[in-house]
N, C-alpha and C positions, 0 to 999 in steps of 0.2 A: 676498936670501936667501944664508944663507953655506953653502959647502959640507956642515958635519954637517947641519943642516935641509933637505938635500937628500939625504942619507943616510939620515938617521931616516924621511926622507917615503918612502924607497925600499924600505928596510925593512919599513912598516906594509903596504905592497902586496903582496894576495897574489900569489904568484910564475906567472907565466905558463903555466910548464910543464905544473903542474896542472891548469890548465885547456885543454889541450892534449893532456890524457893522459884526458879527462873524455871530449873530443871524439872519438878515438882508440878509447875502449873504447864509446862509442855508437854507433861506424861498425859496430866490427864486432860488438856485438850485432845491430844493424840488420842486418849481413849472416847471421848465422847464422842466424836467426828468419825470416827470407826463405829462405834453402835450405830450411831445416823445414818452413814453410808449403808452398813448390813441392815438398819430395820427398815429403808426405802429400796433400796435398789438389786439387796437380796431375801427378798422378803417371800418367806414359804407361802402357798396361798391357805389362807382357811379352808377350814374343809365344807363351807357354803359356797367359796368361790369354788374347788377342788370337784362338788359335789354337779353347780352349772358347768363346769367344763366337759365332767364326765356326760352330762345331760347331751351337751352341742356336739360331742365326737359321735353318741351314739344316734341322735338324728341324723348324721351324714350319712349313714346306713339306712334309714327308712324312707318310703315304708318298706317293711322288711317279713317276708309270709316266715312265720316261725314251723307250721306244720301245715295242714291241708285245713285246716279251720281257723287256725288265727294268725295274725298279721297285725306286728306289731306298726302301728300309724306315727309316733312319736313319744319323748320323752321329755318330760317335762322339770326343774329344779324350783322347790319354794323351800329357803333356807337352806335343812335339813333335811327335807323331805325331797325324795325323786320318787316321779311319776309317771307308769309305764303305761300307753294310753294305748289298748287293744282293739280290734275289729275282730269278732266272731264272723268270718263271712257268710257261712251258710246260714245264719240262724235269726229267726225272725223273734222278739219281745214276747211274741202272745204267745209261742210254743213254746218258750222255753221256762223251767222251773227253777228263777235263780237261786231256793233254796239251796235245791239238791244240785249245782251248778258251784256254788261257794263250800258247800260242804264237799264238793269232790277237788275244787281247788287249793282252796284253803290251806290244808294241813301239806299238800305239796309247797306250796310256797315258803310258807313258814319251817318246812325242813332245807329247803334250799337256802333259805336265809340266814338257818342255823350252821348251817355245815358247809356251805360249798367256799373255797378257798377264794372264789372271784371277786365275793363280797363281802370277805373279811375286811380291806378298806371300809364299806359303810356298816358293819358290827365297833368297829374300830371308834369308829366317830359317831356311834350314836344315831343314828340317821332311822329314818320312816323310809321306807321303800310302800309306795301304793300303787295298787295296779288296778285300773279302770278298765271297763268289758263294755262294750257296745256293741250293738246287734248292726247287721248286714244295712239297716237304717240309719245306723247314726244313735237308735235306740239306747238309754242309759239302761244297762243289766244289772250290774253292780261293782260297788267298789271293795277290796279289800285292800288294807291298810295292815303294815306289818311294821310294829313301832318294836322301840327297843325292848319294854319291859316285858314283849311276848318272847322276844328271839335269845333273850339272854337267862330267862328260865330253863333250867333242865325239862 
């Protein structure tokens, strides 16, 4: 074989690269199509959808008498925020001192929010945990609200 017949044979070949750049743009379709698949179809939920899911399993349980005076009536999800919605049942508006009522609750809550292991999920993510108290009427007593920058202080 003389050298042009190994030129022309070289010529006729298609060129490598091509097929190179074929392989190339197949990877990364392959990869793109794979993000798309995992960011629709397995897609972790945020933790405001994460936070109404936990909201909806646990009105499946209520209402739910937590002790001989309270009873929890529902829970409710805004955002980040879950809302634990109580009925005091013995206890009437005009008798009761919601100071000394938040001052005996409060700092329990707020330790429970710090430390107990069930609600490390919503320390995790930031979240408002509020708990609404309503008297035996439907009465608004009061609200406490346990946001992050209280529960993540020492």
């Amino acid at each position: 074989m003389c050298i042009l017949e190994v030129l022309y044979q070289a010529m006729e070949q298609p060129p490598k690269k091509k097929f190179n750049i074929q392989i190339i743009v197949g990877i990364i379709t392959t990869a793109i199509v794979s993000i798309i698949v995992q960011q629709y179809f397995f897609k972790t939920p945020s933790y405001d959808e994460a936070i109404k899911k936990a909201a909806t399993e646990i009105n499946k349980t209520c209402p739910l008498m937590v002790d001989t005076e309270t009873r929890l009536d529902s829970v409710e999800a805004f955002g980040r925020m879950l809302q634990y919605n109580y009925t005091l049942v013995n206890m009437e508006k005009a008798s009761v001192d919601t100071t000394d009522l938040k001052n005996f609750l409060e700092p329990t809550i707020l330790n429970n929010m710090k430390t107990s292991p069930e609600l490390k999920y919503y320390r995790d993510c930031n979240a408002t945990l509020a708990y609404l108290y309503l008297d035996k009427n439907k009465q608004r007593l009061l609200k406490i609200s346990i946001t992050p920058d209280r529960y993540k202080t020492p």
